[in-house]
Structures are given as structure tokens and as C-alpha cells.
N, C-alpha and C positions, 0 to 999 in steps of 0.2 A: 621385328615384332609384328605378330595380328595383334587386332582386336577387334569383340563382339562385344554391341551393344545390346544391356538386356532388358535394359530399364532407362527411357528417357527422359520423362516427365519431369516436372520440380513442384513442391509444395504437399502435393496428396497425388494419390492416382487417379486417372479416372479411366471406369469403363468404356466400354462402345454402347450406346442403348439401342434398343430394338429399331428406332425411327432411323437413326443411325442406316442402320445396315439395311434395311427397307429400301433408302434414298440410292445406294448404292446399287440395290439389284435393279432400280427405275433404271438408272444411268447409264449401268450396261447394257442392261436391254434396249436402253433405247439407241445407244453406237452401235449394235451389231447388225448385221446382217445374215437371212440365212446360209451363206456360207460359212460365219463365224463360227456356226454350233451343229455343223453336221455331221464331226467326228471328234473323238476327243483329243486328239492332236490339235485338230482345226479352231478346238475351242481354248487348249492352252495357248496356242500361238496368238489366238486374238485375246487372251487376258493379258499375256505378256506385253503388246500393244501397248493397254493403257497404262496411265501413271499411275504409283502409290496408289493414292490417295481414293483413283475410282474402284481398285481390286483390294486393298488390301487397306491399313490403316497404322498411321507412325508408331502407335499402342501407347497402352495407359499406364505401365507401369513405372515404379520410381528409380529412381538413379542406383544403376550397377553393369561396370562392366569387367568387361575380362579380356586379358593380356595373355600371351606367351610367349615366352623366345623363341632364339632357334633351338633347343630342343626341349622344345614344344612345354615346358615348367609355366605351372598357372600363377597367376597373380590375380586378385581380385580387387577389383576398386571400388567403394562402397557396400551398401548393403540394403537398399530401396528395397522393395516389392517384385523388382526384377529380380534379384535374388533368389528364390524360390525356384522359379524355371531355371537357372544354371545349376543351383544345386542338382536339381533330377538331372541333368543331362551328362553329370560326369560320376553318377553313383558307376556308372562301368567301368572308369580308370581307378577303377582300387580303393573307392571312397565308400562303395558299400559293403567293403568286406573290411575297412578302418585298415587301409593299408595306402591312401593317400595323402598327400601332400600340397601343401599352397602357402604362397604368402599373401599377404592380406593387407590392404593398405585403406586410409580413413581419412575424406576430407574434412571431415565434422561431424555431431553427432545429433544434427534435428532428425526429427521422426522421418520425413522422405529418403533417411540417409542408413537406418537403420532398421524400418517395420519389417525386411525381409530375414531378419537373423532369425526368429524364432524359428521361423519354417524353413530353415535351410537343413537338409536331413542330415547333408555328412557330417556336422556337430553334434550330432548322436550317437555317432557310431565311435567307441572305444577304436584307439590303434592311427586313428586319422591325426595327421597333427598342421596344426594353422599357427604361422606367428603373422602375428601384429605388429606392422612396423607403421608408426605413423607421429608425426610431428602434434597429432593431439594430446592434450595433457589427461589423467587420468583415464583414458578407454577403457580399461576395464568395468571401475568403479561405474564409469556412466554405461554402459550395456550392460551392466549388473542391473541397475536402473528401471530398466526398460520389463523388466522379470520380476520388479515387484508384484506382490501375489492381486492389488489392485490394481493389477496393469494389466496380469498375463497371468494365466494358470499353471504354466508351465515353470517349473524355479531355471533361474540359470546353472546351477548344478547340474541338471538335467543333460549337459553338453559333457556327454562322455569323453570329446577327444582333447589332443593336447591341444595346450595353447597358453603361447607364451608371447607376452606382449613386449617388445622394444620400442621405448620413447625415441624419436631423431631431432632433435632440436633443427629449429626454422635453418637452411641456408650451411646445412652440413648434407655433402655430399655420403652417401650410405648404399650398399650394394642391395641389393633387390630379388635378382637370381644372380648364380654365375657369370652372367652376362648381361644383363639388363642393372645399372646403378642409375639412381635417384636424388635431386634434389630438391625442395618443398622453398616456397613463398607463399607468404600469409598474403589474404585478400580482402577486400573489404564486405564485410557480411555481417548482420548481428548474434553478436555469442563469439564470432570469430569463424574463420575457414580457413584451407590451407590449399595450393595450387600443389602440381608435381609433373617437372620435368623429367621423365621417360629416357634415357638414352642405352642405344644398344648398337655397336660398330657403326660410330657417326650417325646414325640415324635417331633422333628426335622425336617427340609425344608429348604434349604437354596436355596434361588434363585441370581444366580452369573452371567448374562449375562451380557455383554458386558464388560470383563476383561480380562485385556493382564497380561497374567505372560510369560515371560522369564526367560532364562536362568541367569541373572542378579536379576534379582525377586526372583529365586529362592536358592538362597545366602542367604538372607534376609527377612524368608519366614516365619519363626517362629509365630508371632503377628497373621498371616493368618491362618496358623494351627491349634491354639487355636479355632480360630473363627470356622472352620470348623469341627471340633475335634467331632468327633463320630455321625454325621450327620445323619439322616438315607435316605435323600435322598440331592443330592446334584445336582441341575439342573444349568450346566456352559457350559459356552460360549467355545465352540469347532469352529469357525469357519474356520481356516485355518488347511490343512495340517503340521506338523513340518518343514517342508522345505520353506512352507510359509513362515508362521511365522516368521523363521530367514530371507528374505526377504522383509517381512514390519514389521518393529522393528515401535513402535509410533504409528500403524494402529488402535491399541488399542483389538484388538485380542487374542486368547490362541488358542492351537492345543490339540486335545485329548490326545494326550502325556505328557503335562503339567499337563491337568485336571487329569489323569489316575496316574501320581506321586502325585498330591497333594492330592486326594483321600485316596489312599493306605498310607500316611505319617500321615494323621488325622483319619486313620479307620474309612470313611466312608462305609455306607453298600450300597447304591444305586446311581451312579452317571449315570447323564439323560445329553449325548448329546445334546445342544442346539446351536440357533442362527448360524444356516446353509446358507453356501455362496448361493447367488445368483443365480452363473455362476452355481452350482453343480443342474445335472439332479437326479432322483432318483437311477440309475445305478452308478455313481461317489459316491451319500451317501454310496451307499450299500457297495464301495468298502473302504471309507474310514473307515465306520463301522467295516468292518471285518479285515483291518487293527488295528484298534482299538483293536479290541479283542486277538488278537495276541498279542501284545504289551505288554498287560494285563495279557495275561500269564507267560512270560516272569518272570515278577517279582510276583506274585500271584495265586503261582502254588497251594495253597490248597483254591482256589476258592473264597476268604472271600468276594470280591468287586463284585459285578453286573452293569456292563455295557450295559445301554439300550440307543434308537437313538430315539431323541424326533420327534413325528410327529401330523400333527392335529387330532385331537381325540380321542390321547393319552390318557386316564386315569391310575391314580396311587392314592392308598388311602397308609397314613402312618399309 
């Protein structure tokens, strides 16, 4: 399996603002040297240098990503604001002439989860067809929802192409493509949400945003660890600092410290930062990241766990 991230955020998006990007061109300029920028090879080489954070930024958009097998069949997770940019990027494989193809899978239906369908083009285009496979109850009804005329100008009728939705009840295994099959575990979130393990020739994906474990959760954590148990990539919802966390109990959240124990307890091999606050600038990620990694040591001193910080354009192949 790849997968791209295209939307990482949780709750709303947020932009970059002008101070923003300002602070960043101090930063570089103040690392470089004139050799840094005397040719433009000279100058890529030396942005490549620095991190994320000082060239480029995790991005603001909401939760959506994308899968493929091995022959290369899309699968979509979500439907955030990131949404929007994967739409355009595959109107070339046959989605703008509505001769493409996807399945389409739904942890839940809040707004972070969903603001991207309106503007997603290839549900325009007659001939395209998308089913719906998702452990949620009613999706339709509820993204019809979303197209009320005081919501959105556009009617949901407006979605030329096919689309056929399948319910999968919690904890039934369901095929996904030819070769990628899928199992779902509910999580703890208000309104409810659903997890999904990913498996394609022994290899593993579990995608876990918008899941509160506490300390209370984590008494009673067993059922979870199965599910997680030898994962190879484990992409969960980090959105709060620990200190958070124990601050909004119910908020439906986890703190990388939660994710980073339950990881190490299921011998996962790659767990992926996800569903990044808001309020937090790329300098905050950066520091809650390395916070992160710290933490990690702590208890996983012969390295076994990898800790990466999800951002848009992420790629990771299992």
C-alpha cells in the first residue's frame, strides 16, 4: 500500500498568515550563507538542509487521505478540506472525462471530516463512480445534510456520478479493493467514530484519527491492542499535548504520549502523528514533535518504534 496525506489538521483548517511566512524568510536568511544562494541548485541544496518547518509548513488542511494497492486502485479516507487538492490531481486518471473509479471509506461525519466533498470535482462529472463503504450509519442521509440550501448552494443532486453506498457493520471483516480488505473498531469520540485496519499481503495500516484514550482507557485497553498488534504503520490522532488532554477529558482527543504507549504495548513498527490542533503554528508541531521523541526514548531505548509527524505530502509506502 502508498499513502498521501492531504489533509492533516483536526477541528477546522487553518491557513498560513502573512507573519507566518515573513518569520520564515527571516530564518532562512538568517542560516544561509552566500554560498547558499549563488546558483539555484546551490539554493535548492541549501533548503533541502533545513527542516519542515523553517522551508515549508505541515499545512492547514483537514483530514483526507489516499491509499493504493498494488495496482495502483484509489481508496479515499475522509473528506476534510484536503479533499479538494486530491480531487484536481487525479481529474487526469479518467475522473475528468467520468471514466474513473474509487472506493471511499468514512470515519465520521463532523465538519473536519466532510467540508471537502462539495469541491471535490470528480462528483461532477457523470460516468465517475465512488462507493461508499463505511461502518457509519446513515452517510448518505448525513452528506445530503451538508447541501442543505442553508448550508451550501450547491444541491447534493448536483453529484453527477455514481455512488453507492455499503453499510459494514463494526468488527466484519470487508474487502476494500482486490487486494487491500478492511476491518473497522469504534473509538471513543462524541457522536461516535470508527478506526480501520488497512491489510494488504501481511502488511498493515491502521488509520485511528479522532480517538480519545486516557488514562481511564488505558486500564481497559486490552480489546485495542489486539486490534493494533503488530501494525506496521499506525496513523492516530495526536491532537493535544498530555497536559491537554487531562484538561479536555470528552473532547474526544489523544496526546502523543497515549499514542507512543499504545504503540510500544502492540509492537507497532511506524506510528504517524496525526490530526494536528489548529491553534498549533509549525514551530509549536515542531516542538511538540520533539517532545514526542523524547518521551519515546524514555521507554524504547533499543529503537524498535519510529515516530514520524504527519504533514501534507507526506508519502509512506508499507
Amino acid at each position: 500500500m502508498r499513502i498521501k496525506f492531504w489533509g492533516v489538521r483536526g477541528s477546522i483548517s487553518s491557513s498560513v498568515r502573512g507573519e507566518s511566512i515573513r518569520n520564515k524568510v527571516q530564518k532562512i536568511l538568517s542560516l544561509a550563507t552566500p554560498a547558499d544562494i549563488q546558483s539555484p541548485d546551490a539554493i535548492d541544496t541549501f533548503l533541502d538542509s533545513l527542516s519542515l518547518s523553517n522551508w515549508s509548513t505541515y499545512g492547514g488542511n483537514t483530514t483526507c487521505i489516499e491509499i493504493r494497492d498494488k495496482s495502483d486502485n484509489l481508496v479515499i479516507v475522509d473528506g476534510g478540506t484536503g479533499l479538494r487538492e486530491l480531487g484536481n490531481s487525479i481529474l487526469h486518471e479518467g475522473f475528468l472525462e467520468g471514466k474513473g473509479k474509487a472506493k471511499w471509506i468514512f470515519t465520521h461525519t463532523h465538519w473536519d471530516h466532510i467540508q471537502g466533498i462539495p469541491f471535490f470535482v470528480p462528483l461532477y462529472s457523470p460516468g465517475n463512480t465512488f462507493e461508499f463503504l463505511s461502518s457509519v450509519d446513515n452517510l448518505e442521509e448525513r452528506l445530503k445534510y451538508q447541501h442543505s440550501f442553508t448550508h451550501f448552494p450547491v444541491p447534493y443532486d448536483s453529484f453527477r456520478a455514481t455512488k453507492n453506498f455499503r453499510f459494514i457493520p463494526e468488527g466484519k471483516a470487508f474487502a476494500v479493493t482486490d487486494s487491500i480488505s478492511a476491518i473497522s473498531k469504534s473509538v471513543r469520540h462524541p457522536g461516535g467514530s470508527f478506526s480501520y485496519r488497512f491489510e494488504e499481503n501481511g502488511k498493515s495500516l491502521i488509520f485511528a484519527s479522532d480517538a480519545e484514550f486516557n488514562l481511564d482507557e488505558m486500564e481497559n485497553i486490552q480489546d485495542y491492542l489486539n486490534y493494533f498488534r503488530g501494525a506496521d504503520i499506525l496513523v492516530f490522532d495526536t491532537q493535544y499535548t498530555f497536559e491537554e488532554s487531562l484538561q479536555k477529558i470528552d473532547w474526544g482527543h489523544s496526546s502523543a504520549s497515549m499514542a507512543t504507549d499504545i504503540a510500544l504495548r502492540a509492537n507497532v513498527k511506524k506510528l504517524v502523528m496525526f490530526h494536528h490542533d489548529p491553534s498549533y503554528d509549525d514551530e509549536k508541531l515542531d516542538a511538540v514533535y520533539l517532545r514526542a521523541l523524547k518521551y519515546k526514548e524514555m521507554f524504547d531505548p533499543d529503537n524498535q518504534l519510529e515516530v514520524i509527524m504527519a504533514y501534507e505530502g507526506l508519502e509512506l509506502e508499507v
